[in-house]
N, C-alpha and C positions, 0 to 999 in steps of 0.2 A: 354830693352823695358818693361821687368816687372815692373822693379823699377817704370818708368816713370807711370804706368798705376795705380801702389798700392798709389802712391802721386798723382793724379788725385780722384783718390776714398776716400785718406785720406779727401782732399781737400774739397769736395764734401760731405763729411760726416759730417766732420767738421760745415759746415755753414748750413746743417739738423739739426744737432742735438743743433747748437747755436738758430737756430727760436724755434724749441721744446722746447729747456729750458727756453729759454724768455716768451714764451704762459703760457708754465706750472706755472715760478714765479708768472705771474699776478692773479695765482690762489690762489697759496699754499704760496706764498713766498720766498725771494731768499735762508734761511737757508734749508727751506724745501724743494724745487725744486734739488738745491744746493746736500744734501746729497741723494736723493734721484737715482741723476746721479751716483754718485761717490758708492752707496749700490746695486744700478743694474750691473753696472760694474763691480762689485767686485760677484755678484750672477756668469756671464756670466764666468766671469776668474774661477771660483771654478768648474763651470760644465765643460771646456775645457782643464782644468788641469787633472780633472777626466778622460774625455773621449782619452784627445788625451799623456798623461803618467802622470808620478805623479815626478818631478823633488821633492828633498827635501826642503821642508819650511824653514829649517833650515841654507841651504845654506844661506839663505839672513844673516846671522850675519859676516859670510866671506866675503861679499861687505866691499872693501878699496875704497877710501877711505870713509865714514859711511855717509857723505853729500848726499852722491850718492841715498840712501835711499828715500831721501824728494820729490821723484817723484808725489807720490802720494798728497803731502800737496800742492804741484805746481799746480797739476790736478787741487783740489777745488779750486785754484787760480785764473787757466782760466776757470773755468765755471764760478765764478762770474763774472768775467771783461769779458766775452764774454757775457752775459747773459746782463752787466748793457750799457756796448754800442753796443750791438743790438737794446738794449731797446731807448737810447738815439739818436742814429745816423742812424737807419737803417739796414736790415740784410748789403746790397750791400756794405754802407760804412765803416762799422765794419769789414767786410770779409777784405776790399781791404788794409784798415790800418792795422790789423793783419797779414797779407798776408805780406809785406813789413815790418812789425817790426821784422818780423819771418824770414825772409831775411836778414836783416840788422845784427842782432844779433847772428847768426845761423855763416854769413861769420866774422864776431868780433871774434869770439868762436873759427873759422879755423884758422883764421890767428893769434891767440894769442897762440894757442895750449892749450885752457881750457880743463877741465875736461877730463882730457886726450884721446882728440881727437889728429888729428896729425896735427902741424904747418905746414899750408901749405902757401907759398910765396903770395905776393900780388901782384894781376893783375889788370893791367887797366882795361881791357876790363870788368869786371865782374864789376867796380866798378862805371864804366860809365853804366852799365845795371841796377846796381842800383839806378843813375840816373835818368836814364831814367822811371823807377817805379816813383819815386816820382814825378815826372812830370807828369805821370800820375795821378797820386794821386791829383794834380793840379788843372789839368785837371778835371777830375772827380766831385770835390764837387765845381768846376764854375759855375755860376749861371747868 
């Protein structure tokens, strides 16, 4: 049930903080908006590293395989493509097509055994629920 509740709140944070950074672009600009997310996040992680231990920095050069690192160059990825179809499409549409690509690719990643996650078999059932999203996806931008 935790799990369930920390991915409601990731969720939910997520499409907060996608309207904030779309507002803010139309001020500052998406470079400026842009690293601005990715320089406060990186404030918050330095004060939490502080307060709650101090793992070694240095460990990061031991990450195998080294791709694994570019998390961070991913981040400023999706803050622009969240930030430019917020911009274009709406928070709700944006949400609901990230929402389902993050799905789609997330069970691709399962069932292939990427980035060494563990291959897990492929089920109907989950793949008809994926379905059924995109029907809603359909649904949703019907007019």
């Amino acid at each position: 049930m935790t799990g369930f509740l920390i991915a409601v709140l990731s969720g939910t944070l997520m499409s907060v903080q996608g309207v904030f950074n779309t507002q803010v672009t139309k001020t500052v600009g998406m470079w400026v908006s842009n690293g601005w997310v990715q320089f406060s996040a990186f404030i918050i992680c330095l004060i939490a590293w502080l307060v709650t231990g101090r793992n070694p920095v240095g460990a990061l050069m031991k990450v195998e395989p080294k791709y694994l690192l570019l998390g961070g160059v991913i981040g400023a990825g999706i803050t622009w493509t969240v930030i430019k179809s917020m911009a274009q499409l709406g928070p709700a549409k944006a949400a609901l097509l990230i929402v389902i690509a993050q799905l789609i690719v997330a069970y691709v990643i399962e069932l292939m055994g990427l980035f060494g996650v563990e291959k897990e078999p492929f089920v109907w059932r989950k793949a008809i629920g994926m379905g059924i999203a995109l029907i809603g996806v359909a649904i949703f931008q019907w007019k």
